[in-house]
C-alpha positions as CSV (number, residue, x, y, z in Angstrom):
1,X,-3.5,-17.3,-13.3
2,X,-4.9,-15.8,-10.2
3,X,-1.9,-17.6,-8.1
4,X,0.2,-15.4,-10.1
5,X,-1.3,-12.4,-9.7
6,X,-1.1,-13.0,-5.5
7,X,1.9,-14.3,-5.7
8,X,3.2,-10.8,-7.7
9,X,1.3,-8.5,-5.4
10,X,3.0,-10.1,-2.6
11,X,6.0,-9.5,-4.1
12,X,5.1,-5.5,-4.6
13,X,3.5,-5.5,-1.0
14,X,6.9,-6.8,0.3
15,X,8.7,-3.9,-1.6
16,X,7.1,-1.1,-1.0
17,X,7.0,-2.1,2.8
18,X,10.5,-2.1,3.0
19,X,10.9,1.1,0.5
20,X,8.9,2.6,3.3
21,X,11.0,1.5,6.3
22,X,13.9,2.9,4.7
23,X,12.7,6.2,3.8
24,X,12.1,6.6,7.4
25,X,15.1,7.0,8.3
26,X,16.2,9.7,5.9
27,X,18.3,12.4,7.6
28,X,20.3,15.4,6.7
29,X,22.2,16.7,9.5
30,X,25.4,18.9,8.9
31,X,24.2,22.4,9.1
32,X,26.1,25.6,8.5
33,X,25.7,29.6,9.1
34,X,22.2,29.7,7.7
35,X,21.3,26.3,9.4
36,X,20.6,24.6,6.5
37,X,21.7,21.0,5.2
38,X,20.8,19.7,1.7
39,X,21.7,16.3,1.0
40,X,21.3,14.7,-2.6
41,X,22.1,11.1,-3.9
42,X,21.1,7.3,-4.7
43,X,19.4,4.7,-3.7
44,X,19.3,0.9,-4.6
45,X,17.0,-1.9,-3.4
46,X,16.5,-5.6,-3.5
47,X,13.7,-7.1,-1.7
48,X,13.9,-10.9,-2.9
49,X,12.0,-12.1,-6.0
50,X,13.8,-10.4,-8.6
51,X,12.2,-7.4,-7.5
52,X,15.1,-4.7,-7.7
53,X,15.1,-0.6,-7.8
54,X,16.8,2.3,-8.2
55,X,16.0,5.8,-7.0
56,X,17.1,9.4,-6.6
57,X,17.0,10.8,-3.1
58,X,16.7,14.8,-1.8
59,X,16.4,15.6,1.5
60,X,16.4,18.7,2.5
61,X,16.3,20.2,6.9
62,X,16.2,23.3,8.8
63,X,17.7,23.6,12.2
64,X,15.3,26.4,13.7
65,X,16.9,25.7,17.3
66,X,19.8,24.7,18.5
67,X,18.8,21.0,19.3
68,X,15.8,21.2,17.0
69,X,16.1,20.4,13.4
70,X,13.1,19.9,11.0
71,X,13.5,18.2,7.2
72,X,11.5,16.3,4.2
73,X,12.9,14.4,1.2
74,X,11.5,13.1,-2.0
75,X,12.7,9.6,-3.3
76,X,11.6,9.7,-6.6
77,X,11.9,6.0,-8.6
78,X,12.1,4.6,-11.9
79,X,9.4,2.2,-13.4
80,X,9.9,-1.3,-12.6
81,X,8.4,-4.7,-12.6
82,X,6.6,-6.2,-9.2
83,X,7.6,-10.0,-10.8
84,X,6.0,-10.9,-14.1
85,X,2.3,-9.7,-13.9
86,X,2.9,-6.3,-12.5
87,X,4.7,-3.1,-13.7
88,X,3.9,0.5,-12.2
89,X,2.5,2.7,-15.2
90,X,5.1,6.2,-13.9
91,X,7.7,7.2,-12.0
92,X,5.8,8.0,-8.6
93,X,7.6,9.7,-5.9
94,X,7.7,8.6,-2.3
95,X,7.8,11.6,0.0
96,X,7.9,12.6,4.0
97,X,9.5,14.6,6.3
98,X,11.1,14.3,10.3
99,X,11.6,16.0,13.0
100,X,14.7,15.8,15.3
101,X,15.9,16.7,18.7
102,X,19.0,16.1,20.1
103,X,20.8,17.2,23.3
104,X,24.1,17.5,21.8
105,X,25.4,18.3,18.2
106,X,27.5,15.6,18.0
107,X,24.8,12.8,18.9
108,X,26.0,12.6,22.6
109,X,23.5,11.9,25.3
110,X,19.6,11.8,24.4
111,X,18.0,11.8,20.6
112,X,14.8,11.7,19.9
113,X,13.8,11.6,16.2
114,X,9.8,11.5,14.2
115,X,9.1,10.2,10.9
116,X,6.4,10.0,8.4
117,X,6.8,8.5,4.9
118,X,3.8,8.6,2.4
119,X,3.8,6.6,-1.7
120,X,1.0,6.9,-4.7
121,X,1.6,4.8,-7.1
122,X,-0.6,3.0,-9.9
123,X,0.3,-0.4,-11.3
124,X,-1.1,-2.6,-14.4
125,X,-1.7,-6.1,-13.4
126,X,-1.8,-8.7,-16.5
127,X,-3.3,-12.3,-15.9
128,X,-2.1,-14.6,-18.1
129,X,-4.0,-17.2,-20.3
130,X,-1.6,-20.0,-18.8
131,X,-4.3,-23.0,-19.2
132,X,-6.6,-23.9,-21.5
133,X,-10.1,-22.7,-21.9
134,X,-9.1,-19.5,-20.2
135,X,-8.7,-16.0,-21.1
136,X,-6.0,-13.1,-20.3
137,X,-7.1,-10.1,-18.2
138,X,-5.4,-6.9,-17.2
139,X,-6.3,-4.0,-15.1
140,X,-4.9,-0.8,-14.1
141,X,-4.9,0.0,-9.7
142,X,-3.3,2.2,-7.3
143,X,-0.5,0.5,-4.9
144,X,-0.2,3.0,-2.2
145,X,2.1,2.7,1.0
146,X,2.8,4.9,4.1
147,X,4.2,4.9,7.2
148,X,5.3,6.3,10.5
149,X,7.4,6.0,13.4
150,X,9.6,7.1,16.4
151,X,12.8,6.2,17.9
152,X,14.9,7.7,21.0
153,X,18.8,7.0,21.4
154,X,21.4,7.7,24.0
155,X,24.8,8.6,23.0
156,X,28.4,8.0,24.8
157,X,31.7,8.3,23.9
158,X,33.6,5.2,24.7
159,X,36.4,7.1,24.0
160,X,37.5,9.9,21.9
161,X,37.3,8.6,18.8
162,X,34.0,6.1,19.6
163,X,30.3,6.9,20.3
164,X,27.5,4.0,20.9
165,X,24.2,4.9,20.7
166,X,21.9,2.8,21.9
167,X,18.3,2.7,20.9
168,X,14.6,1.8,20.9
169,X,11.4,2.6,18.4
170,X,8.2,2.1,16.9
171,X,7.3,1.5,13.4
172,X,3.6,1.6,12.2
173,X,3.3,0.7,8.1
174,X,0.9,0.1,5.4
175,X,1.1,-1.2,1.4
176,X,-2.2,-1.5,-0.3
177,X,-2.8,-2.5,-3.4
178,X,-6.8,-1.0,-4.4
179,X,-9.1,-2.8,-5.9
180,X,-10.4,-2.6,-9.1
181,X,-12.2,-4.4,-12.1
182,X,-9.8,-5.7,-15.1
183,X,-10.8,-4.5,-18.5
184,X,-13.4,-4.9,-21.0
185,X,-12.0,-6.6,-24.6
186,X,-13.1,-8.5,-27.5
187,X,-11.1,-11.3,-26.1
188,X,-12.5,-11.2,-22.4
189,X,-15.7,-11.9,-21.9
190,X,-15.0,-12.6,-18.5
191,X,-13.2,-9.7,-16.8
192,X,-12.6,-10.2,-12.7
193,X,-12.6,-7.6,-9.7
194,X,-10.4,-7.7,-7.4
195,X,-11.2,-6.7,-3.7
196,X,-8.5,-4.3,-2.3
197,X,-5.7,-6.0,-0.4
198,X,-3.6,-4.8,2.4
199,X,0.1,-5.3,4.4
200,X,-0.3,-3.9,7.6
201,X,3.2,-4.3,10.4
202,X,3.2,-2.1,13.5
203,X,7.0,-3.2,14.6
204,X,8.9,-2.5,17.7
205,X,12.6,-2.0,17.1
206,X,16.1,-2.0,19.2
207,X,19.3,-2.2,18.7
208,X,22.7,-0.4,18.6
209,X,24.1,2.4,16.4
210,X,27.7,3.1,16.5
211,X,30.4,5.7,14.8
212,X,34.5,5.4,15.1
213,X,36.7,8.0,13.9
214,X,39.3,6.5,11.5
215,X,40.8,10.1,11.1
216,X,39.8,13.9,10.6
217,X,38.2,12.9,7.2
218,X,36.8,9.6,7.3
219,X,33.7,8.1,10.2
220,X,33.0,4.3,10.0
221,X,28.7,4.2,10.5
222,X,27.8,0.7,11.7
223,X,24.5,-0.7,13.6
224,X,22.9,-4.1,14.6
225,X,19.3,-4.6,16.1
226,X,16.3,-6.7,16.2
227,X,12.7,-5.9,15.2
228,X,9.3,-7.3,16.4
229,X,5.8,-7.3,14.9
230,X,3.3,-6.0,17.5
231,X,0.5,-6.3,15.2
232,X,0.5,-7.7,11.2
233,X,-1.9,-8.3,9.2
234,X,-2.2,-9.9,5.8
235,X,-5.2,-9.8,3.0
236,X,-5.9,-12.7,1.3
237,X,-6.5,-12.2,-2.4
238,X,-10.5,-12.1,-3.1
239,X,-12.5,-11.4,-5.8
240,X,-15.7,-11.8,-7.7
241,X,-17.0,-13.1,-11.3
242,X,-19.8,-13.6,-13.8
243,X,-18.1,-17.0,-14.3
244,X,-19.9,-20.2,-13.9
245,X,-19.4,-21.7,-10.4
246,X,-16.4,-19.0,-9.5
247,X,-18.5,-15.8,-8.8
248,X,-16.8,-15.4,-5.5
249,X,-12.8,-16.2,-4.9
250,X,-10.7,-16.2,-2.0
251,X,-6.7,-17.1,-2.7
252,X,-4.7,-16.8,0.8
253,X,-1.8,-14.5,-0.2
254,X,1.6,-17.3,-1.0
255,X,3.4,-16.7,1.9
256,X,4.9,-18.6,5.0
257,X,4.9,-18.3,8.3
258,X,5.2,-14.8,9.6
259,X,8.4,-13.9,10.9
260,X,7.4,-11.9,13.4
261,X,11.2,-11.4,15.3
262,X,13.9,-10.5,12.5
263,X,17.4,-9.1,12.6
264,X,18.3,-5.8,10.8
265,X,22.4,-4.2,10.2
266,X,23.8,-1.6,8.4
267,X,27.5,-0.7,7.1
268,X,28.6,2.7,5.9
269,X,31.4,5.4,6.3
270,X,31.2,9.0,6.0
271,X,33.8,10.8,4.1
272,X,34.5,14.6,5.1
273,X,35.0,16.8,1.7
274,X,35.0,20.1,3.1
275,X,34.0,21.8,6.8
276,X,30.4,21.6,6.1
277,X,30.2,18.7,3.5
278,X,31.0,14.8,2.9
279,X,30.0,11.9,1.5
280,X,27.7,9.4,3.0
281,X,27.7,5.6,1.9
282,X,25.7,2.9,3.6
283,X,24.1,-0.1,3.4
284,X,21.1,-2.2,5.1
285,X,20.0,-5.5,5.3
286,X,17.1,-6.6,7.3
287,X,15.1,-9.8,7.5
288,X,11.5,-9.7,6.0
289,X,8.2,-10.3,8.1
290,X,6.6,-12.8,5.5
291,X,9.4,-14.9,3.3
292,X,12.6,-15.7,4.4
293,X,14.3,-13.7,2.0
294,X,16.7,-10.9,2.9
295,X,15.7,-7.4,1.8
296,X,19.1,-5.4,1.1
297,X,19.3,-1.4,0.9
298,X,22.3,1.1,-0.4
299,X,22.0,4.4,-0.1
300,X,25.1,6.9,-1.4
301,X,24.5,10.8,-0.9
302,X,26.5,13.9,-0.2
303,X,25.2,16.0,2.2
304,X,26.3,19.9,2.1
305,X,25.8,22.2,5.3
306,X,24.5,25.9,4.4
């Protein structure tokens, strides 16, 4: 059914937005004699709907000044399943890079950070023959998402051990799913096309990031903040035919009520192995901008200074 079908690309929209989000925040930041910090790991999502995935992560910076570092990571996923109707055809990568500057090594005093994330992906879309007197379709289209944003912080010590960073940023984003006419079978004589549809958030964020010292070894990470939707903007899910009295259709995507102010927080802890490595656990959970599920995040790396 065509309700499906929206109600599956929602889904996907609704992942690959907050796929994006995250990615923006990919860092790498413990450098060494050459100035060089490689960081490689996993990541796991849930965005609601039964829509989970799992993905490597390698980021990799250059500090070329001393309070200027530059870096770019690949997130590179496995196939999955956008509800029952949608599956993406290969294991497309999400990519992007950053750029940093920071007043002080150890986060202290101002931070400024720039991020772009870019996805290509392609997705077939099955519509089932759920009713009677109807036929099945299926298509293959692109679902493509990117993004961009930039925050600025101020770090101080509350104490030796403590250091609150307070913080404020923009977020511009985009999923798209293209357009695209199903296939041509024995069994359909009837095949659809589908207009492109599109997710568009421009979000202001703020909020507090903080890190204690439990000893030499081991750094609690922890943060709490809001976001706001400047701007959204959701497609509705249109289409034409050569069927009888349906030649042009217009479905309004199955979602409530914007939720255009939403709470996000993270968890981690950072675990020093060496003098210029450790281990990096954390995880996110944010509130969505169009269901009231709960997208959550985790994200384990280790990150090695060269």
């Amino acid at each position: 059914m065509v309700y499906r079908n929206a109600f599956d690309v929602n889904a996907a929209l609704t992942h690959r937005t907050m796929v994006i989000a995250e990615s923006l925040s990919y860092d790498c930041s413990i450098f060494d004699a050459n100035d060089i910090c490689v960081s490689w790991g996993g990541r796991y999502g849930n965005s609601g709907n039964s829509v989970n995935d799992g993905a490597g992560v390698l980021t990799v910076a250059y500090r070329f000044l001393p309070e200027f570092y530059v870096g770019a990571f690949v997130d590179q996923s496995a196939p999955m399943d956008y509800g029952t109707s949608i599956r993406s055809t290969g294991m497309d990568p999400t990519f992007g890079g950053f750029l940093v500057w920071q007043e002080n090594p150890d986060q202290s005093g101002f931070r400024v950070r720039l991020s772009a994330a870019r996805h290509n992906g392609n997705v077939r879309i099955t519509r089932e023959a759920s009713l009677s007197n109807t036929e099945a379709g299926s298509g293959k289209t692109g679902l493509h998402s990117w993004g961009y944003g930039a925050d600025i912080s101020y770090g101080f010590n509350v104490n030796e051990d403590v250091l609150l960073l307070p913080y404020a940023g923009i977020r511009r984003s985009t999923a798209r799913r293209q357009g695209y006419t199903e296939e041509s079978w024995d069994s359909v004589e009837f095949p659809l096309s589908y207009r492109h549809m599109d997710r568009e958030l421009t979000t202001a964020t703020m909020g507090i990031r903080g890190t204690m010292r439990i000893d030499h070894g081991i750094r609690l990470l922890a943060s709490a903040g809001m976001e706001y939707d400047v701007q959204t903007s959701q497609d509705a899910m249109t289409g034409t035919s050569s069927i009888t009295d349906f030649n042009n259709f217009s479905l309004s995507s199955p979602t409530r009520k914007a939720n255009r102010t939403r709470g996000v927080g993270s968890v981690g802890a950072q675990f020093r192995i060496t003098s210029n490595a450790a281990f990096v656990v954390n995880t996110t959970l944010r509130q969505q901008a169009y269901t009231s599920d709960l997208s959550l995040g985790v994200m384990a790396s280790v990150m090695v200074g060269f």
